[in-house]
MARVEX-159989 format. One record per residue (C-alpha): residue number from 1; residue in one letter; x, y, z. Coordinates in steps of 0.2 Angstrom, whole numbers, always signed. Example, Ala and Ser with C-alpha at 12.3 -4.5 7.8 and 13.67 -1.06 7.14 Angstrom:
// residues 2
pos = 1, code = a, x = +62, y = -22, z = +39 $
pos = 2, code = s, x = +68, y = -5, z = +36 $
***
This chain:
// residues 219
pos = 1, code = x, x = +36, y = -6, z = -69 $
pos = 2, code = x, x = +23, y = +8, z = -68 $
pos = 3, code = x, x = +32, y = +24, z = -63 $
pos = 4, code = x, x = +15, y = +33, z = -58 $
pos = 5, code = x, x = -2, y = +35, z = -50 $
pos = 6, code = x, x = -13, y = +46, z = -41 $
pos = 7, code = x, x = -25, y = +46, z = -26 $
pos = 8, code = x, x = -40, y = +60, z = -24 $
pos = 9, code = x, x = -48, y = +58, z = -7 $
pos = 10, code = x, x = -64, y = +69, z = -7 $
pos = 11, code = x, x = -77, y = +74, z = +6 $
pos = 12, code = x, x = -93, y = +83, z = +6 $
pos = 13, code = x, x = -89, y = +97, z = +20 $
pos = 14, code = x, x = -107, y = +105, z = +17 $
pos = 15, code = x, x = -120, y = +106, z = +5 $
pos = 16, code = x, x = -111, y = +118, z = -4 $
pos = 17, code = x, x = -94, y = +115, z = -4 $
pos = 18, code = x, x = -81, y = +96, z = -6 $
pos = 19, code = x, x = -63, y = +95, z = +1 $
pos = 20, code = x, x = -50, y = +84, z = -9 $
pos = 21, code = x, x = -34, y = +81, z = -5 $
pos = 22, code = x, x = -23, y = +73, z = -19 $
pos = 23, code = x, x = -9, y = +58, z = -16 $
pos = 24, code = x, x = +4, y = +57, z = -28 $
pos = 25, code = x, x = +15, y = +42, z = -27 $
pos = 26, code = x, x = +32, y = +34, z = -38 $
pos = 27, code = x, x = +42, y = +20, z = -36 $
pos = 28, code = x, x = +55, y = +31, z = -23 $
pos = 29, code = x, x = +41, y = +43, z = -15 $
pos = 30, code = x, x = +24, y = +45, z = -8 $
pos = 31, code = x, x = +20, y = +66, z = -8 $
pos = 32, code = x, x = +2, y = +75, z = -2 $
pos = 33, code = x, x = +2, y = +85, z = -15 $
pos = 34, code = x, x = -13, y = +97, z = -13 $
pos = 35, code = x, x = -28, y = +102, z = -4 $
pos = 36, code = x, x = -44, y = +110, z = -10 $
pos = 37, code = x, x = -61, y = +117, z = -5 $
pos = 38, code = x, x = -71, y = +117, z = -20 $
pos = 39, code = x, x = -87, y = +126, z = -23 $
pos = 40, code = x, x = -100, y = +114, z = -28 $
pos = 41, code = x, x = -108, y = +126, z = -41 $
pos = 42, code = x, x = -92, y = +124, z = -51 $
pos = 43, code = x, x = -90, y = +106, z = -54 $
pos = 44, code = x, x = -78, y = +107, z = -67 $
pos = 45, code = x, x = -64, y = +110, z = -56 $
pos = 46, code = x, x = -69, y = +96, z = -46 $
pos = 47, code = x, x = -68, y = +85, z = -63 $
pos = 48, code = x, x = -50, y = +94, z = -68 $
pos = 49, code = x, x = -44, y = +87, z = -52 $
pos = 50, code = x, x = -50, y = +68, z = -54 $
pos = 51, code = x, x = -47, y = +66, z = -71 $
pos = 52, code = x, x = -35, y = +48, z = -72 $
pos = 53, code = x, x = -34, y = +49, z = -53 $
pos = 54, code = x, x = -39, y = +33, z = -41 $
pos = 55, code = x, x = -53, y = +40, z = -30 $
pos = 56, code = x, x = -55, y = +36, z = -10 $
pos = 57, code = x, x = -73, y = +43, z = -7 $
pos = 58, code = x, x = -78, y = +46, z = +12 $
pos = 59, code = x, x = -95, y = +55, z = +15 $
pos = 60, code = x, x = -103, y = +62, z = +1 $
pos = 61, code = x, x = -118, y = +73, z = -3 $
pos = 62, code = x, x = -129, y = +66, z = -17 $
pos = 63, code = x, x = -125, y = +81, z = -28 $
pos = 64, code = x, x = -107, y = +76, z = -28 $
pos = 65, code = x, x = -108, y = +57, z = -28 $
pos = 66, code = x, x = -118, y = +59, z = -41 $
pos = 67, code = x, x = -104, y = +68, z = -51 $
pos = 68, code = x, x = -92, y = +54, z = -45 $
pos = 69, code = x, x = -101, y = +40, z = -52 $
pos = 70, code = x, x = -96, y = +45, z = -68 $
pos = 71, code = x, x = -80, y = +38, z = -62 $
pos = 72, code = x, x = -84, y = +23, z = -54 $
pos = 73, code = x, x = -71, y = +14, z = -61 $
pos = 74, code = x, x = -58, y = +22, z = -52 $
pos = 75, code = x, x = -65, y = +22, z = -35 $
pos = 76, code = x, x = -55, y = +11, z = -23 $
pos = 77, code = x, x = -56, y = +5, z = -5 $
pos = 78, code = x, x = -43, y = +5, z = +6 $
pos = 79, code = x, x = -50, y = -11, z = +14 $
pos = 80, code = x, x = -44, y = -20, z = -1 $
pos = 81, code = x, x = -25, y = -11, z = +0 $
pos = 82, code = x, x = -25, y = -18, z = +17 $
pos = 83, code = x, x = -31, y = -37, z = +11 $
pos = 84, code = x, x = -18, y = -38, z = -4 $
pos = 85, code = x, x = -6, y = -31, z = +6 $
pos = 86, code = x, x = -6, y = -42, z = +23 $
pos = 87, code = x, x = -9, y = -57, z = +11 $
pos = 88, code = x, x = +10, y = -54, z = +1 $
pos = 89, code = x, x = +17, y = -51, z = +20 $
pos = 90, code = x, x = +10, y = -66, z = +27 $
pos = 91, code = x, x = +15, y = -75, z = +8 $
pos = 92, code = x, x = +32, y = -71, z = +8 $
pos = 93, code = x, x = +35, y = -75, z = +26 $
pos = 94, code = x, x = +30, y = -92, z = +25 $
pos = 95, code = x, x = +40, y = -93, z = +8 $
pos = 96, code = x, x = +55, y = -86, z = +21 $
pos = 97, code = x, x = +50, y = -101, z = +34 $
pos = 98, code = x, x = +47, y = -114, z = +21 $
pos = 99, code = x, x = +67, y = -109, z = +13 $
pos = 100, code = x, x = +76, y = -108, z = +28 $
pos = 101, code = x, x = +68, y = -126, z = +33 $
pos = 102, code = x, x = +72, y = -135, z = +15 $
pos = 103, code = x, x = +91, y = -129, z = +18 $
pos = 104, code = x, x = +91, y = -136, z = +37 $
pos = 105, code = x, x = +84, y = -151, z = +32 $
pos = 106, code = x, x = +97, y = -152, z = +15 $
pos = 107, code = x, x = +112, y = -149, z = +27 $
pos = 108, code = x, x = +107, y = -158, z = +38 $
pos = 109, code = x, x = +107, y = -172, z = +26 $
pos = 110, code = x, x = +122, y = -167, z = +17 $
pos = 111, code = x, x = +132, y = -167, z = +34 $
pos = 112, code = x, x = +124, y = -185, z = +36 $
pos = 113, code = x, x = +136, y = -191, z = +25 $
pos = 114, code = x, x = +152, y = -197, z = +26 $
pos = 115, code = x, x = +166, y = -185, z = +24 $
pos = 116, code = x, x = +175, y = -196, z = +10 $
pos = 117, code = x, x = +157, y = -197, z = +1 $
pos = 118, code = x, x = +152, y = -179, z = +2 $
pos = 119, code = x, x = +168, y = -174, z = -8 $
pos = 120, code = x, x = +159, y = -183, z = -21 $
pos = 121, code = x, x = +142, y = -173, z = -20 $
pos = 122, code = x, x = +137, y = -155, z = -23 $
pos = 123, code = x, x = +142, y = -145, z = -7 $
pos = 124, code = x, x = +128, y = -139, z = +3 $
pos = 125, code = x, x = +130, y = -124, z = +14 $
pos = 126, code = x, x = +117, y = -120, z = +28 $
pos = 127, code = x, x = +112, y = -103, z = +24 $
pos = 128, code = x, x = +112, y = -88, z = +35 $
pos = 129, code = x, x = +100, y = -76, z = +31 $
pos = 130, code = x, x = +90, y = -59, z = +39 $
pos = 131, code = x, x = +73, y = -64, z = +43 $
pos = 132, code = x, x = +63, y = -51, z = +34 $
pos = 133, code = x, x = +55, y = -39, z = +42 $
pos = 134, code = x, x = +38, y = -34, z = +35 $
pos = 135, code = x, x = +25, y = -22, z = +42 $
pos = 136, code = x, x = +12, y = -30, z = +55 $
pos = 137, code = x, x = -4, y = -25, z = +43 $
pos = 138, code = x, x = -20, y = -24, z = +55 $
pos = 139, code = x, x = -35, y = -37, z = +50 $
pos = 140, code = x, x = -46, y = -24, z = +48 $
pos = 141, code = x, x = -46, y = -4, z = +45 $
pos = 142, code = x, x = -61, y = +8, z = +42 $
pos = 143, code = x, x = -58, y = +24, z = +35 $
pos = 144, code = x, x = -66, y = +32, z = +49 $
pos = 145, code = x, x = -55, y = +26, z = +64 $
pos = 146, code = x, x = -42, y = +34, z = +54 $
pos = 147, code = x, x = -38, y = +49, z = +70 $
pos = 148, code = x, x = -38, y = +33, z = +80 $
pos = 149, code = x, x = -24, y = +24, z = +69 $
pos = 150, code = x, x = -13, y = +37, z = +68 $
pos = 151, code = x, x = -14, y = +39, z = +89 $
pos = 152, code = x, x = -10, y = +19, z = +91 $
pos = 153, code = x, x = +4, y = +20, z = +79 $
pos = 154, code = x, x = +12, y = +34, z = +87 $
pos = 155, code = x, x = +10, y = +48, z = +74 $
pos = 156, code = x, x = -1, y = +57, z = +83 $
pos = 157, code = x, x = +11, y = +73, z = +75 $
pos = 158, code = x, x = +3, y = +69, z = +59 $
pos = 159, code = x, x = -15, y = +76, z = +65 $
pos = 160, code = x, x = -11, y = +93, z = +68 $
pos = 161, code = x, x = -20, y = +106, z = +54 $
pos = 162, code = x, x = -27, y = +123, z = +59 $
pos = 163, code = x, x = -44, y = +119, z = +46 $
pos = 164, code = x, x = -59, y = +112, z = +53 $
pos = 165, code = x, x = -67, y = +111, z = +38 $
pos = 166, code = x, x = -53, y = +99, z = +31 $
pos = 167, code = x, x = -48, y = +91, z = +45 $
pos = 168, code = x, x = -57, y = +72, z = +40 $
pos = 169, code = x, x = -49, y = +75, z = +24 $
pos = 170, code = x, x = -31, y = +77, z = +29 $
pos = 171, code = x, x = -30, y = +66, z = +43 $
pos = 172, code = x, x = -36, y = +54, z = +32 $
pos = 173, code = x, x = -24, y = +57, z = +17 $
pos = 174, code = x, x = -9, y = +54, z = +30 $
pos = 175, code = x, x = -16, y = +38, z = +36 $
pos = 176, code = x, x = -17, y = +34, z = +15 $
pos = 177, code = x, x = +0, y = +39, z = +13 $
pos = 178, code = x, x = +4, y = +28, z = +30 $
pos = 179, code = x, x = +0, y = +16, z = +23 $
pos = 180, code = x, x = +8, y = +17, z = +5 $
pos = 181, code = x, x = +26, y = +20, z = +14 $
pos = 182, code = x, x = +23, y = +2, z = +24 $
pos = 183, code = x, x = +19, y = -2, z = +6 $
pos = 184, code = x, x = +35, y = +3, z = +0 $
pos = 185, code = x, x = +46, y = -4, z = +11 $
pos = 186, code = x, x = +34, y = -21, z = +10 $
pos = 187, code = x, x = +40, y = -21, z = -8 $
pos = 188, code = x, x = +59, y = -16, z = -6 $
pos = 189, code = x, x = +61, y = -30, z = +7 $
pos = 190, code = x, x = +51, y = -43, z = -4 $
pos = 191, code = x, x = +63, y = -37, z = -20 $
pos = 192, code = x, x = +78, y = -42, z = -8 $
pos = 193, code = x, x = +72, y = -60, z = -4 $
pos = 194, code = x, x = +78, y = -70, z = -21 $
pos = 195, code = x, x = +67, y = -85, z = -10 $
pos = 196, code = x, x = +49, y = -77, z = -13 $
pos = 197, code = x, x = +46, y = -84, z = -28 $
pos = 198, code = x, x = +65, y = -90, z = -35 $
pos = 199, code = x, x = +68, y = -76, z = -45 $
pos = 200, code = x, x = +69, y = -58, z = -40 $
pos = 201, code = x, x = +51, y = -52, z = -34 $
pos = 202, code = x, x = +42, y = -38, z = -42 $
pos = 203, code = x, x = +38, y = -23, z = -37 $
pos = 204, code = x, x = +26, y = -10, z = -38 $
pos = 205, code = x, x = +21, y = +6, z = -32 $
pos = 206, code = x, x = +5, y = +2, z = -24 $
pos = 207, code = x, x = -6, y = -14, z = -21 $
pos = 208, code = x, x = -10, y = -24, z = -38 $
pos = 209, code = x, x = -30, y = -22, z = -33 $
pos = 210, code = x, x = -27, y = -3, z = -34 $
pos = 211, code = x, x = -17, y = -2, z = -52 $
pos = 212, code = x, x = -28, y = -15, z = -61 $
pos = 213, code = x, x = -43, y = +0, z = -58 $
pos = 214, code = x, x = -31, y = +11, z = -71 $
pos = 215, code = x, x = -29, y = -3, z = -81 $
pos = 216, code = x, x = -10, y = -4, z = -76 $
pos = 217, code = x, x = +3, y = -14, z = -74 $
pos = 218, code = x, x = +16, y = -20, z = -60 $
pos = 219, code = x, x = +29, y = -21, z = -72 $
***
């Protein structure tokens, strides 16, 4: 299981200047792990910081994206998160539905037999499981109704920063990180549920669309 990856979320505040914020994320955390305003004369910095990083790009001067197309391939959307993630919820709910019928109708069958007979047969017991409990992922998300999440999820705590100038930055790196907790525990509930696919389920640190742009793997 990949053990690893970073997220650079970068803005053009001005014509002169970019704010990044950087994500980094493992298997047991998910940490903001630094803010920057850059100086657009001194690009290299700017390169330092997205060197084998995913990059989430919001506006962007054509100066700057420019310089970020000479990391196209890591560029991802969170759109695509979002998709891959409320497909394996929806997935492994029905795979949860579809289990729990199978041994209802198996008992059922079982306890159809006579007594006498069923001490000849295999016992079947009606199971009693938890129904899982994974995060309600909305059907769509755009980056910039990102204040507007946060608010209608009730972390409105999570907006406050005393800098204008990186305020469409940080507010969007907490909705990012948001969204990779939900992730996480997505993935701790599906690795609990032996009925997802028969075995135990894989996990991974963040959504499959996102890793294969470092050319990693789940496991």
């Amino acid at each position: 299981m990949q053990q690893y990856a970073s997220i650079a979320i970068v803005k053009s505040i001005s014509e002169d200047a970019t704010a990044v914020e950087v994500i980094s994320v493992t298997p047991d955390s998910c940490d903001l792990a630094g803010a920057w305003i850059l100086e657009n004369s001194e690009p290299d910095k700017l390169i330092q910081i997205l060197v084998d990083r995913l990059i989430i790009k919001m506006q962007l001067t054509e100066l700057v994206s420019k310089r970020l197309g000479l990391y196209q391939e890591y560029e991802v959307e969170i759109e695509d998160f979002i998709a891959e993630a409320r497909k394996d919820a929806i997935s492994a709910e029905h795979s949860y539905s579809t289990f729990m019928k199978k041994n209802e109708e198996e008992y059922l069958a079982y306890m159809a037999i006579k007594p006498a007979e069923r001490k000849m047969l295999p016992q079947v017991k009606k199971k009693q499981l938890i129904e899982p409990n994974f995060y309600a992922w909305p059907a769509e998300f755009h980056i910039r109704d990102s204040e507007k999440f946060l608010v209608s999820e009730n972390k409105i705590g999570l907006l406050s920063n005393n800098d204008n100038q990186m305020s469409d930055v940080l507010i969007t790196s907490r909705v990012i990180k948001y969204f990779i907790d939900r992730w996480r525990q997505d993935e701790i509930e599906r690795s609990n549920r032996l009925y997802v696919d028969g075995q135990s389920a894989n996990v991974s640190i963040l959504p499959l669309c996102w890793l294969e742009k470092l050319g990693l793997k789940t496991q």
